[in-house]
PyMOL Python script that loads the backbone (N, CA, C, O; Angstrom):
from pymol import cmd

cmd.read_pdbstr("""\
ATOM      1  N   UNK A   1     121.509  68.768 102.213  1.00  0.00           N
ATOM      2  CA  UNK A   1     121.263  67.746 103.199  1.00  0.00           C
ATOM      3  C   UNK A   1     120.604  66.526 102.539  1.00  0.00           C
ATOM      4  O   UNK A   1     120.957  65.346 102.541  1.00  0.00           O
ATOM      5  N   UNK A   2     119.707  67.045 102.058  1.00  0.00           N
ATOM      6  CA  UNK A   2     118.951  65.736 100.856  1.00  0.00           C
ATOM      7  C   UNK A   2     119.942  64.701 100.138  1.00  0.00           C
ATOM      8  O   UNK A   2     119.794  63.490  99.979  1.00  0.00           O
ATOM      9  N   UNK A   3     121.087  65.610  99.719  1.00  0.00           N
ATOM     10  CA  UNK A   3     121.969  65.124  98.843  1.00  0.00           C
ATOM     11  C   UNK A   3     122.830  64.193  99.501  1.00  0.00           C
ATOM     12  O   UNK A   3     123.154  63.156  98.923  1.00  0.00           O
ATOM     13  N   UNK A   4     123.304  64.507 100.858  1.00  0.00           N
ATOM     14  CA  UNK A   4     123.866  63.770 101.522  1.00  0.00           C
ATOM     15  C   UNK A   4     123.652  62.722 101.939  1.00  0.00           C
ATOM     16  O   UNK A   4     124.490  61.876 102.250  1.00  0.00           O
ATOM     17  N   UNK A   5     121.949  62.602 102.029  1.00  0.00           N
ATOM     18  CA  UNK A   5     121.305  61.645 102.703  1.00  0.00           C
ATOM     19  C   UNK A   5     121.133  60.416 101.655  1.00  0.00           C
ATOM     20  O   UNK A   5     121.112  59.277 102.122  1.00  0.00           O
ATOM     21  N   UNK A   6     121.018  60.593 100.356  1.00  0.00           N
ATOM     22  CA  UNK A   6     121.157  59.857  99.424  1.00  0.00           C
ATOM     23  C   UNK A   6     122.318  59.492  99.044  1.00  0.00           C
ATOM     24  O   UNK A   6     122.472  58.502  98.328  1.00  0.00           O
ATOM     25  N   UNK A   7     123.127  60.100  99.390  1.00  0.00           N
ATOM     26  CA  UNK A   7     124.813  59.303  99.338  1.00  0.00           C
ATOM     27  C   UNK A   7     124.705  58.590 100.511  1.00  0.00           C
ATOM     28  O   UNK A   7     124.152  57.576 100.084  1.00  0.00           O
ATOM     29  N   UNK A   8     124.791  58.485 101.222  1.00  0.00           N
ATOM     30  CA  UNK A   8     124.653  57.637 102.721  1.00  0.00           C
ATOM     31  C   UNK A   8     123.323  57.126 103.447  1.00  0.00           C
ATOM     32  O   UNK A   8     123.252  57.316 104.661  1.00  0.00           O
ATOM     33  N   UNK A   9     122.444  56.601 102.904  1.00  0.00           N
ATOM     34  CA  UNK A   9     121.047  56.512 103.418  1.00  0.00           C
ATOM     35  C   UNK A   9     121.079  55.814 104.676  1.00  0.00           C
ATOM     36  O   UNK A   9     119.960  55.846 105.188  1.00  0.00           O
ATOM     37  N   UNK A  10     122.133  55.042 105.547  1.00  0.00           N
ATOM     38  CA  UNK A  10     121.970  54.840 106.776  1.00  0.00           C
ATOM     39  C   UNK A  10     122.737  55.340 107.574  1.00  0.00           C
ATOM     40  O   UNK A  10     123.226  54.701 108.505  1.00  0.00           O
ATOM     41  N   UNK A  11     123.044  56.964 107.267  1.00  0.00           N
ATOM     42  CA  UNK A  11     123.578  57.708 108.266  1.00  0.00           C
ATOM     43  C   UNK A  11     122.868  58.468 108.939  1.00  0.00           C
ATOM     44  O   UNK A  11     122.204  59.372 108.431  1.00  0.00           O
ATOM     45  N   UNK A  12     122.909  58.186 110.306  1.00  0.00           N
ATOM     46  CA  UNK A  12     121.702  58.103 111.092  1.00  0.00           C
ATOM     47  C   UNK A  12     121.815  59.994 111.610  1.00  0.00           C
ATOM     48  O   UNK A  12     120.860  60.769 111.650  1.00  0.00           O
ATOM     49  N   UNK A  13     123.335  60.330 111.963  1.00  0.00           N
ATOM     50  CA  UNK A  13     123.313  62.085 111.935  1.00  0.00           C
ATOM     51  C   UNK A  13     122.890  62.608 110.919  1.00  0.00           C
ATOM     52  O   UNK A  13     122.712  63.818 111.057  1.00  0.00           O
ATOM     53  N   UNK A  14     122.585  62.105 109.686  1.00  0.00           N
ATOM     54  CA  UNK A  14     122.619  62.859 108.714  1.00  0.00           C
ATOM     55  C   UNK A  14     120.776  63.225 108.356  1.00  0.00           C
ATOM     56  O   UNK A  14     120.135  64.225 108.032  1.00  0.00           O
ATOM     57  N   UNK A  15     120.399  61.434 108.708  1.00  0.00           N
ATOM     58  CA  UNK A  15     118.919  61.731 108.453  1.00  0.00           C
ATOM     59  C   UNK A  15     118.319  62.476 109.502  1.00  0.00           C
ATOM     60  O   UNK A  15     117.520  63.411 109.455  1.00  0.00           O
ATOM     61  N   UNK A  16     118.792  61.956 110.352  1.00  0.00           N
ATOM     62  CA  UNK A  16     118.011  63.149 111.497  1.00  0.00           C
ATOM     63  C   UNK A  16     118.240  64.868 111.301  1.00  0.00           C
ATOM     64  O   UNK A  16     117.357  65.726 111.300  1.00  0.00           O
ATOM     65  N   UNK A  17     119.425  65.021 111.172  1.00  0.00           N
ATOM     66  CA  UNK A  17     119.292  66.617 110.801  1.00  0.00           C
ATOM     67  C   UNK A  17     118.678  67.000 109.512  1.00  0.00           C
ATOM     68  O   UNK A  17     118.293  68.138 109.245  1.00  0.00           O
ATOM     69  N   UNK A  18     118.615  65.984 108.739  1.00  0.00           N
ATOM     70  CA  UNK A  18     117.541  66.087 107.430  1.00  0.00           C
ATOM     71  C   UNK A  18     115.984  66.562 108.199  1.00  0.00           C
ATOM     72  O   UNK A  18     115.389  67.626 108.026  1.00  0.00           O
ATOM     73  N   UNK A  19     115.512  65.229 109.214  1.00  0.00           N
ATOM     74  CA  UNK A  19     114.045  65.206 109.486  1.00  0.00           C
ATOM     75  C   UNK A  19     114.363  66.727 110.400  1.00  0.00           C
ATOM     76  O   UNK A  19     113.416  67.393 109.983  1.00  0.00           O
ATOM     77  N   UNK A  20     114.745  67.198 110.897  1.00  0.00           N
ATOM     78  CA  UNK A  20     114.950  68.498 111.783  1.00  0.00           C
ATOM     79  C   UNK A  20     114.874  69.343 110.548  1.00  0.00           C
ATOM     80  O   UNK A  20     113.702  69.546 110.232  1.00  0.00           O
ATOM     81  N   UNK A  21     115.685  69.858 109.810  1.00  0.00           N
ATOM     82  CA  UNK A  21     115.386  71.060 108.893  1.00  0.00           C
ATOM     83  C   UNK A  21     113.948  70.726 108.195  1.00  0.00           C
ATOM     84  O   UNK A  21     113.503  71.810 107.819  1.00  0.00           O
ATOM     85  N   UNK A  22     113.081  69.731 107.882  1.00  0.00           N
ATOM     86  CA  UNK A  22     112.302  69.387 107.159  1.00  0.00           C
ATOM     87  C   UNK A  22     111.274  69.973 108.202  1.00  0.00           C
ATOM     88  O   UNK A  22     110.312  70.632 107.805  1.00  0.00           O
ATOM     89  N   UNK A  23     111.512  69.697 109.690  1.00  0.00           N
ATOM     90  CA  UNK A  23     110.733  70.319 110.750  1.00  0.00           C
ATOM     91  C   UNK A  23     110.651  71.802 110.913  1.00  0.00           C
ATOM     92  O   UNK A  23     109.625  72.408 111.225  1.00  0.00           O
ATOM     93  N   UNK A  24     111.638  72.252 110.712  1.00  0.00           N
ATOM     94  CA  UNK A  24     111.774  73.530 110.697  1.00  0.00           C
ATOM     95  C   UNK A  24     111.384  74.464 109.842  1.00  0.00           C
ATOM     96  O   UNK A  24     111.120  75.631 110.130  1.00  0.00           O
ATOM     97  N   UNK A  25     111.339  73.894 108.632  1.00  0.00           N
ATOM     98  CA  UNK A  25     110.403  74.462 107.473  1.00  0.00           C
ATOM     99  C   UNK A  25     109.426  74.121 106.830  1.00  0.00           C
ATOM    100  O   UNK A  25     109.007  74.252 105.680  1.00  0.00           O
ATOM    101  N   UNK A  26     108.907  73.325 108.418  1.00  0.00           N
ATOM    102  CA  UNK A  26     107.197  73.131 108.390  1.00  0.00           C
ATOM    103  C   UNK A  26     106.714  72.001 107.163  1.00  0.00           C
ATOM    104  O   UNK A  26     105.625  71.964 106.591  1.00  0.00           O
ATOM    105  N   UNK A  27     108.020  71.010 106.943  1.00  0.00           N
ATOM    106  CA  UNK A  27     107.246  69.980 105.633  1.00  0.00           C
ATOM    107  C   UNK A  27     107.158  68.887 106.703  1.00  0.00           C
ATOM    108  O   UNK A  27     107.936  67.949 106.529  1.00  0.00           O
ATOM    109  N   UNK A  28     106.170  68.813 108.029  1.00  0.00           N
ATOM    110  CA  UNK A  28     106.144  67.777 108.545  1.00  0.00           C
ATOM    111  C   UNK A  28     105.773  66.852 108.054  1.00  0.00           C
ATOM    112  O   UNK A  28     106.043  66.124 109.010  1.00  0.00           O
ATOM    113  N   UNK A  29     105.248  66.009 107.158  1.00  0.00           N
ATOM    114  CA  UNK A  29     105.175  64.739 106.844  1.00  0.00           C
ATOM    115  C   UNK A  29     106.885  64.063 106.398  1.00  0.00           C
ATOM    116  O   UNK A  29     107.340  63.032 106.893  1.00  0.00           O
ATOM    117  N   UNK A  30     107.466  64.756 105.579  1.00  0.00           N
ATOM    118  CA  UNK A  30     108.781  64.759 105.009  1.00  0.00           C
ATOM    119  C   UNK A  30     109.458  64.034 106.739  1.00  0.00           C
ATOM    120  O   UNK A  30     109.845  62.889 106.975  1.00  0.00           O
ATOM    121  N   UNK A  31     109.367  65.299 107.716  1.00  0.00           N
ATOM    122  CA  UNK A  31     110.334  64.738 108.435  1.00  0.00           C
ATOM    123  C   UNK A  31     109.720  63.915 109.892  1.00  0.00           C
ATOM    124  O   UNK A  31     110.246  63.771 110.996  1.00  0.00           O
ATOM    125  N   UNK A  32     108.284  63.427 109.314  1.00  0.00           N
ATOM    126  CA  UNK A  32     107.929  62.325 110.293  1.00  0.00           C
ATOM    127  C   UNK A  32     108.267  60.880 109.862  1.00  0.00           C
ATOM    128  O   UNK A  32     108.370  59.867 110.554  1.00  0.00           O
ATOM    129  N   UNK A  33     108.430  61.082 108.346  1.00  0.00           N
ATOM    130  CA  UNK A  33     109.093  60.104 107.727  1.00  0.00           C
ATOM    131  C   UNK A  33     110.318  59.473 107.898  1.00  0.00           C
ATOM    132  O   UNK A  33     110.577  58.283 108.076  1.00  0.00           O
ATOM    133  N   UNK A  34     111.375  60.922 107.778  1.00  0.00           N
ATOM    134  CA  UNK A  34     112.257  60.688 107.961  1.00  0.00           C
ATOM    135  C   UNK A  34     113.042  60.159 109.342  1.00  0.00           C
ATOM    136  O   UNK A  34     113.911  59.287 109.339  1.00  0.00           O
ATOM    137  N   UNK A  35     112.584  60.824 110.448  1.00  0.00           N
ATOM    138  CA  UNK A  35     112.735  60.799 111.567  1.00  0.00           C
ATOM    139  C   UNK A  35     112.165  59.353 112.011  1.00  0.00           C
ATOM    140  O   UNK A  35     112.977  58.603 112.552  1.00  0.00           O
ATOM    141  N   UNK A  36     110.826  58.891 111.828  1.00  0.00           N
ATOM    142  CA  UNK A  36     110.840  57.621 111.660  1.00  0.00           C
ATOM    143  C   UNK A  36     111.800  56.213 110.991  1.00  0.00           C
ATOM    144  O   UNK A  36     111.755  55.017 111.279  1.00  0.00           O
ATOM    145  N   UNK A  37     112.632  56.963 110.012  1.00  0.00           N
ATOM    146  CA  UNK A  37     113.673  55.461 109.625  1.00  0.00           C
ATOM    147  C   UNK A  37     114.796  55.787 110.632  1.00  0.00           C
ATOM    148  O   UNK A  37     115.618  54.894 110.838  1.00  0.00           O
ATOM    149  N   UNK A  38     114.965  57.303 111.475  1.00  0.00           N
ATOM    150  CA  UNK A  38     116.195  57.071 111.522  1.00  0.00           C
ATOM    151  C   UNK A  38     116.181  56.147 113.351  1.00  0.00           C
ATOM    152  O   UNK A  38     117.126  55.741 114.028  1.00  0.00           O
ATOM    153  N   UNK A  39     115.151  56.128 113.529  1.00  0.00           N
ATOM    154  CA  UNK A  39     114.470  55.801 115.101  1.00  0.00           C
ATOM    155  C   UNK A  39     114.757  53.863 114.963  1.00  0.00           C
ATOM    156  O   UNK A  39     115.195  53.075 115.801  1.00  0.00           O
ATOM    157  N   UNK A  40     114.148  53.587 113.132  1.00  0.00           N
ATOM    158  CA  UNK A  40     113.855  52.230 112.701  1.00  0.00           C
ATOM    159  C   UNK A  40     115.727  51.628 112.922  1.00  0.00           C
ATOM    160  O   UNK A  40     116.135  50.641 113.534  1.00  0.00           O
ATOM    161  N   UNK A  41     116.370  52.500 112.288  1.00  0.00           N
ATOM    162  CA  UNK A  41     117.980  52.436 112.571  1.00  0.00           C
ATOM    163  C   UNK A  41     118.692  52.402 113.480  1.00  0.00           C
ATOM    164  O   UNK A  41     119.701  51.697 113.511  1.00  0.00           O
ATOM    165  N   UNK A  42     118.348  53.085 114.321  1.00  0.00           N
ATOM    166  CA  UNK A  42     118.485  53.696 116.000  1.00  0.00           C
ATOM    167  C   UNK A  42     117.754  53.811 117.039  1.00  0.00           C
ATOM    168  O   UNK A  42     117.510  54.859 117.637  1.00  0.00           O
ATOM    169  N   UNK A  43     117.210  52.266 117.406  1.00  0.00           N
ATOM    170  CA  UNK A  43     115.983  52.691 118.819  1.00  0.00           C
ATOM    171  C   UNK A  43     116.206  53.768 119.580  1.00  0.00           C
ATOM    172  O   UNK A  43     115.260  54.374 120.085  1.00  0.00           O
ATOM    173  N   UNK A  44     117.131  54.040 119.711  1.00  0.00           N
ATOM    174  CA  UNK A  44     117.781  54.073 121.312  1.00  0.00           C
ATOM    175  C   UNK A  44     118.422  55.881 120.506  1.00  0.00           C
ATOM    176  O   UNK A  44     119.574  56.285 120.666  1.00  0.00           O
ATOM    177  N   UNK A  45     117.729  56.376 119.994  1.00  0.00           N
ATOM    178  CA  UNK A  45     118.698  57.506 119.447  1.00  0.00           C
ATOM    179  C   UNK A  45     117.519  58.987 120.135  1.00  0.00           C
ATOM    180  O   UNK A  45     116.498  59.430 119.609  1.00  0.00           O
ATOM    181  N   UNK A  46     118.150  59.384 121.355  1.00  0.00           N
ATOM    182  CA  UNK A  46     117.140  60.350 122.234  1.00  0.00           C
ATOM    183  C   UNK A  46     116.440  61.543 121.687  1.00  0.00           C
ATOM    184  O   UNK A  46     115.277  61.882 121.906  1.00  0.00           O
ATOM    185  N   UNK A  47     117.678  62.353 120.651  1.00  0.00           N
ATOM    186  CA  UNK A  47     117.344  63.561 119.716  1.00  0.00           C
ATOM    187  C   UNK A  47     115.924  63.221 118.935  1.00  0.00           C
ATOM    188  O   UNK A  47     114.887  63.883 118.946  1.00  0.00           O
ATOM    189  N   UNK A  48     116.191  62.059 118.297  1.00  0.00           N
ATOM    190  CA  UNK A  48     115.210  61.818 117.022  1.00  0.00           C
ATOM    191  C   UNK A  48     114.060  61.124 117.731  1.00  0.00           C
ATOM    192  O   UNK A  48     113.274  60.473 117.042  1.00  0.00           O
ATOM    193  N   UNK A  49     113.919  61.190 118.825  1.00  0.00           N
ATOM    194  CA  UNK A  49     112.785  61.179 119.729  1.00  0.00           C
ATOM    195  C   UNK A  49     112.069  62.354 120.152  1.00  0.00           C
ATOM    196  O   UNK A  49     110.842  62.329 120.241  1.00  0.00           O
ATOM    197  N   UNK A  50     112.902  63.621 120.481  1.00  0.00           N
ATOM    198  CA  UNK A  50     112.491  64.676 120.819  1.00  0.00           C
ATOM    199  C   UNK A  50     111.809  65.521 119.121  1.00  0.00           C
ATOM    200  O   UNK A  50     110.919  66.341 118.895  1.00  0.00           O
ATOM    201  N   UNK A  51     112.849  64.728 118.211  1.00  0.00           N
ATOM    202  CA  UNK A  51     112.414  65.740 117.141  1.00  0.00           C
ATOM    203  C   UNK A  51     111.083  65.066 117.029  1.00  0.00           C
ATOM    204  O   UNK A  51     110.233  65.821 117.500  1.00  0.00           O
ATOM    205  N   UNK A  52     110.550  63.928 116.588  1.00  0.00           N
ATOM    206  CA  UNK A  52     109.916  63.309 116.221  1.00  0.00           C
ATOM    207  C   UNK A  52     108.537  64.004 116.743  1.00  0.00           C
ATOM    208  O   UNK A  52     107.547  64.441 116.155  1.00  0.00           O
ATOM    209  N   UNK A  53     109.015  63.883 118.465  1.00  0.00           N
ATOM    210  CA  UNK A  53     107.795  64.434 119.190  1.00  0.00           C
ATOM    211  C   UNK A  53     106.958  65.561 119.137  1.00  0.00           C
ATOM    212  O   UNK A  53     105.782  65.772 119.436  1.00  0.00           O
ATOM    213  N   UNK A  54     108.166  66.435 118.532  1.00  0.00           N
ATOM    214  CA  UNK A  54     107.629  68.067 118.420  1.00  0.00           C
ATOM    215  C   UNK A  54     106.823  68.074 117.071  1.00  0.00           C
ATOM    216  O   UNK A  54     105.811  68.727 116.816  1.00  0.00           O
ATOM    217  N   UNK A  55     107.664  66.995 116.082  1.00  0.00           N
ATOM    218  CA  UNK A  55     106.862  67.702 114.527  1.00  0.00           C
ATOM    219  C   UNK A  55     105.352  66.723 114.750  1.00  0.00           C
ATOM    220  O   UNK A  55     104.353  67.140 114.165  1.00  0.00           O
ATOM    221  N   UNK A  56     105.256  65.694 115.429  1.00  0.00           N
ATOM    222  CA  UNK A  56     104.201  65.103 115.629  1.00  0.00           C
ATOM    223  C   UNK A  56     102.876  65.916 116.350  1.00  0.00           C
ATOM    224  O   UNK A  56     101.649  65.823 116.362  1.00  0.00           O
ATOM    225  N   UNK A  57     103.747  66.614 116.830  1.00  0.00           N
ATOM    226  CA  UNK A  57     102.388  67.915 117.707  1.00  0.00           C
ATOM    227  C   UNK A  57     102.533  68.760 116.823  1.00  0.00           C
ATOM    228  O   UNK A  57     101.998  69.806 117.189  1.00  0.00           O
ATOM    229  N   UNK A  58     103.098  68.869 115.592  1.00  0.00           N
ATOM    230  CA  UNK A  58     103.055  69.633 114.747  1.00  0.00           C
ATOM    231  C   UNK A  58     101.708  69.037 113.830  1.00  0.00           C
ATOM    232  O   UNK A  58     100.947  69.748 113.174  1.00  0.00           O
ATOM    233  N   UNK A  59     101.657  68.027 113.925  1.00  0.00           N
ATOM    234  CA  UNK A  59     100.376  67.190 113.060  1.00  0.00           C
ATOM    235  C   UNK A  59      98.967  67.385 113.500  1.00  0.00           C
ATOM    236  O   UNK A  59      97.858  67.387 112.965  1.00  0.00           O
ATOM    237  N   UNK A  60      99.509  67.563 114.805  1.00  0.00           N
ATOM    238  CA  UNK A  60      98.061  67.253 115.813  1.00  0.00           C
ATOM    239  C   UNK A  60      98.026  66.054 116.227  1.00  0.00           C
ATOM    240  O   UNK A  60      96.895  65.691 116.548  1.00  0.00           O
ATOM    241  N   UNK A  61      99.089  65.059 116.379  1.00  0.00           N
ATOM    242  CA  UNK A  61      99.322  63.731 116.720  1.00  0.00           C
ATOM    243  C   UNK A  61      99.597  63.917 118.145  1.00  0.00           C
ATOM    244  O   UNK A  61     100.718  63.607 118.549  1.00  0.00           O
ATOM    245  N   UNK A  62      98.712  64.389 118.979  1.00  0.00           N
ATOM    246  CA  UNK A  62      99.024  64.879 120.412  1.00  0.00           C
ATOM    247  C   UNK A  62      99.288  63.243 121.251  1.00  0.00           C
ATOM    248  O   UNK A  62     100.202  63.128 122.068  1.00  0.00           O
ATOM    249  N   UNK A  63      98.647  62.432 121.016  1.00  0.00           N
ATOM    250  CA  UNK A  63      98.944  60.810 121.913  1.00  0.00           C
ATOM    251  C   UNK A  63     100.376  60.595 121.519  1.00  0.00           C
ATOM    252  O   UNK A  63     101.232  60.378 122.376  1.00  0.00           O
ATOM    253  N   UNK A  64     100.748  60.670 119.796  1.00  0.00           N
ATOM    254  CA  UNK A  64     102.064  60.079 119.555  1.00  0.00           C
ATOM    255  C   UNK A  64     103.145  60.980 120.249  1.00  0.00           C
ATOM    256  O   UNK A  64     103.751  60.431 121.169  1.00  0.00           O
ATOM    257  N   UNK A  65     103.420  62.032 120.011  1.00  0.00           N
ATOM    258  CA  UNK A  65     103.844  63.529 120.490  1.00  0.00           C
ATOM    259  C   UNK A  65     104.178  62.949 122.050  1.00  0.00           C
ATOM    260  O   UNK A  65     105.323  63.017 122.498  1.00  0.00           O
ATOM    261  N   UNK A  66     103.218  62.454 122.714  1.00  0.00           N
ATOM    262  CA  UNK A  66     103.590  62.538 124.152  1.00  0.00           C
ATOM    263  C   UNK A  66     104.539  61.497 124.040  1.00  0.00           C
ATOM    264  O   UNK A  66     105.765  61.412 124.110  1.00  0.00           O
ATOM    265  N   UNK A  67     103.625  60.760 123.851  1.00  0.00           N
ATOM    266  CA  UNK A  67     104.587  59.013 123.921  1.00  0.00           C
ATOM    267  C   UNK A  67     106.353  59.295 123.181  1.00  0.00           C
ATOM    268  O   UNK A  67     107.227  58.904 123.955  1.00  0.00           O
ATOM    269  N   UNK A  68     106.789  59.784 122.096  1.00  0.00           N
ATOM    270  CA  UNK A  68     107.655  60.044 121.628  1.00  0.00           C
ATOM    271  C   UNK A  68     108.850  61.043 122.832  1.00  0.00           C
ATOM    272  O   UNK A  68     109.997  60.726 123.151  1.00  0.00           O
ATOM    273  N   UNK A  69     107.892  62.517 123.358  1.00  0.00           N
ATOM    274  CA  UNK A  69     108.779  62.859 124.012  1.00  0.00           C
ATOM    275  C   UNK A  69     109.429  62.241 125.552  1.00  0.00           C
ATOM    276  O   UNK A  69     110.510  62.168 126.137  1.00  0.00           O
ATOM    277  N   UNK A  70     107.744  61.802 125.785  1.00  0.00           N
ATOM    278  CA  UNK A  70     108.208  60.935 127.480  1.00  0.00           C
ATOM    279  C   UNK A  70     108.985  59.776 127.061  1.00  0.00           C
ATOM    280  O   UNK A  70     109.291  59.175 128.091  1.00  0.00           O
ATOM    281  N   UNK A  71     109.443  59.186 126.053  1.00  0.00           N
ATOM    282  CA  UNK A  71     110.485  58.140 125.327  1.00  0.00           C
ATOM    283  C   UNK A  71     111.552  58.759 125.641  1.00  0.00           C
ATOM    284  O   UNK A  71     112.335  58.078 126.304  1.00  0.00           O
ATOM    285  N   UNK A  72     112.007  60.243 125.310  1.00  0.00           N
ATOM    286  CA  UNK A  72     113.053  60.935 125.174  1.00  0.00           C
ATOM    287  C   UNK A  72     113.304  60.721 126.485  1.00  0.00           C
ATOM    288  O   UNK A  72     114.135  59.903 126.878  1.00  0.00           O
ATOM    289  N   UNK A  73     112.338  61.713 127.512  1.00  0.00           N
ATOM    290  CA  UNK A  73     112.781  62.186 129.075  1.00  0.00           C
ATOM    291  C   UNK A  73     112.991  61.248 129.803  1.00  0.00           C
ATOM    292  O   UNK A  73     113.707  61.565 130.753  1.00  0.00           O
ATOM    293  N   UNK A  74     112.590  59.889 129.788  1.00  0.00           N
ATOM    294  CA  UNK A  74     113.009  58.656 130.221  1.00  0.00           C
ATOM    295  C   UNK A  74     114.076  58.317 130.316  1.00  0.00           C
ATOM    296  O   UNK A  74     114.544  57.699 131.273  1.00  0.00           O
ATOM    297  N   UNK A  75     114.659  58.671 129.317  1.00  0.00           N
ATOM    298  CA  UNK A  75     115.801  58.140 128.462  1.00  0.00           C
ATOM    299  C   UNK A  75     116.917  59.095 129.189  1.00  0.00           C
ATOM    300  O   UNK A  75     117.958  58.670 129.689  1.00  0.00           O
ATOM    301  N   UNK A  76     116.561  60.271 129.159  1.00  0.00           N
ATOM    302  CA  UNK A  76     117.331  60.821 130.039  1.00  0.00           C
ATOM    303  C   UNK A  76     117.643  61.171 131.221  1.00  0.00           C
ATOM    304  O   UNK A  76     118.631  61.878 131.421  1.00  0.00           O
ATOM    305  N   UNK A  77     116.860  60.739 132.200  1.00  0.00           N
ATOM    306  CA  UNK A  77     116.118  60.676 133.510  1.00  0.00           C
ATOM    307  C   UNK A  77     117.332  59.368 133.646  1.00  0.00           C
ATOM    308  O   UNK A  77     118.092  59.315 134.613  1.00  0.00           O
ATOM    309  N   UNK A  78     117.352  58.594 132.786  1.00  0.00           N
ATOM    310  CA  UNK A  78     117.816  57.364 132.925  1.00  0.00           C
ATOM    311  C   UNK A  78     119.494  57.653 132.782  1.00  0.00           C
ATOM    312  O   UNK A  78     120.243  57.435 133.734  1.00  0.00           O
ATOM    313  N   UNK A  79     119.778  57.950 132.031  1.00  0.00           N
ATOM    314  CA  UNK A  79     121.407  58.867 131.658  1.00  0.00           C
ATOM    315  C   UNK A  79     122.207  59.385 132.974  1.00  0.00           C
ATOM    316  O   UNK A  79     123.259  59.133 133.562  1.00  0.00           O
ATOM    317  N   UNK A  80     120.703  60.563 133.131  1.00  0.00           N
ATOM    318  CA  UNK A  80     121.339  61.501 134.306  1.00  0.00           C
ATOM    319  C   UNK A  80     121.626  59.870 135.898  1.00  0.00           C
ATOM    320  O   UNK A  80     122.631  59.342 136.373  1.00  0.00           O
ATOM    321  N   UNK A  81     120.552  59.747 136.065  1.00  0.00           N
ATOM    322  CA  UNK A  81     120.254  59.087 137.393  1.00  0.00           C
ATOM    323  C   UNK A  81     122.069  58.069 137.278  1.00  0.00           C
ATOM    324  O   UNK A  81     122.814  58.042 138.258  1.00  0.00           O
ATOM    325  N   UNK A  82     122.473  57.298 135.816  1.00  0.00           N
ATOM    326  CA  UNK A  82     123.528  56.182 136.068  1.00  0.00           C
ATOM    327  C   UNK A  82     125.051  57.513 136.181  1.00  0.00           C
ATOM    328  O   UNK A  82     126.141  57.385 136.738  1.00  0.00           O
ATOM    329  N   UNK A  83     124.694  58.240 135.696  1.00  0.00           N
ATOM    330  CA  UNK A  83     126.229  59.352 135.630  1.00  0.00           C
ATOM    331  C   UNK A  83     126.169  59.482 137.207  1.00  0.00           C
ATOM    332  O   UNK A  83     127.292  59.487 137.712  1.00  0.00           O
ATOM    333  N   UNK A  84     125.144  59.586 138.080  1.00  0.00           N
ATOM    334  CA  UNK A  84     124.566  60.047 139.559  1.00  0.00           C
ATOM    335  C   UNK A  84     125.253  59.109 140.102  1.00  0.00           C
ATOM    336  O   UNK A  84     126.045  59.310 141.022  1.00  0.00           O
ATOM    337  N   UNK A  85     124.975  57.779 139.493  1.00  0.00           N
ATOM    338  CA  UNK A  85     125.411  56.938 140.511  1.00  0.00           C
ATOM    339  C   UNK A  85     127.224  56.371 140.053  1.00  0.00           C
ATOM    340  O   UNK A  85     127.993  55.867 140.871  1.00  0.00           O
ATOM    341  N   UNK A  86     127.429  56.531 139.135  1.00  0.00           N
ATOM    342  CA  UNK A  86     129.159  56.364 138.783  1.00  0.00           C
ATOM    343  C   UNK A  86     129.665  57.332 139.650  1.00  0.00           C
ATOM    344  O   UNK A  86     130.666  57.049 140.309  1.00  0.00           O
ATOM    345  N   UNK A  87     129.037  58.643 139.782  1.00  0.00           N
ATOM    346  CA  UNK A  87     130.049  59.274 141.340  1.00  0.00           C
ATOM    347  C   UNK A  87     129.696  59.065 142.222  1.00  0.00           C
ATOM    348  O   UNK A  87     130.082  59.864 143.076  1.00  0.00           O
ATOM    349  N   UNK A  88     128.921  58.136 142.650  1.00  0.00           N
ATOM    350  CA  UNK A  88     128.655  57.732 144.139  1.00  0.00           C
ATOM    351  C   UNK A  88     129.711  56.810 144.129  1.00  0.00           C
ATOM    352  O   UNK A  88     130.428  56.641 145.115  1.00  0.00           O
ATOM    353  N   UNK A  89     129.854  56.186 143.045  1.00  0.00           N
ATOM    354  CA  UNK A  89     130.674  54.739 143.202  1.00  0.00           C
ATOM    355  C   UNK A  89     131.904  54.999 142.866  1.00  0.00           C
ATOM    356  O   UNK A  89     132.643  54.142 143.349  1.00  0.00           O
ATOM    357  N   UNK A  90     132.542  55.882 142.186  1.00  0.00           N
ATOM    358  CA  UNK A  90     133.645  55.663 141.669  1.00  0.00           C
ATOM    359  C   UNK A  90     134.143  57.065 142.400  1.00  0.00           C
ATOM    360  O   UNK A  90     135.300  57.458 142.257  1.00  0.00           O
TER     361      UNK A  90
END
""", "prot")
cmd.dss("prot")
cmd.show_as("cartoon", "prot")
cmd.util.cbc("prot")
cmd.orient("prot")
């Protein structure tokens, strides 16, 4: 994954499943890093919000952690509610 990510450094699936395995085997700084460029690349990218959020409560970054995941649930609150309303309308 590393390897990939350095062949393509603004592939935004790629870094994020980078910062996710980096989460998963507990090198959270690695993938608060990472997960941070891929957010810098992709405001608007919901996953790398949720990941972000979890390895951040992985830090003890409990303020960022929230703010990161209620970013996510917003986001999707927001998703669900316009799909809600395309079958009202259409």
């Amino acid at each position: 994954m590393e390897k990939a990510a350095q062949l393509d450094p603004a592939d935004i699936e790629i870094l994020n499943n980078l910062g996710d395995v980096y989460g998963r085997n507990g090198e959270y700084r690695s993938a608060e890093a990472v997960l941070l460029r891929v957010l810098s690349l992709a405001p608007n990218r919901r996953v790398a919000f949720g990941n972000l959020g979890s390895v951040e409560a992985k830090l003890g970054k409990t303020e960022a952690a929230a703010n990161y995941s209620a970013s996510m649930s917003a986001d999707l609150i927001h998703c669900r509610r316009g799909k809600q309303l395309l079958r009202v309308y259409l």
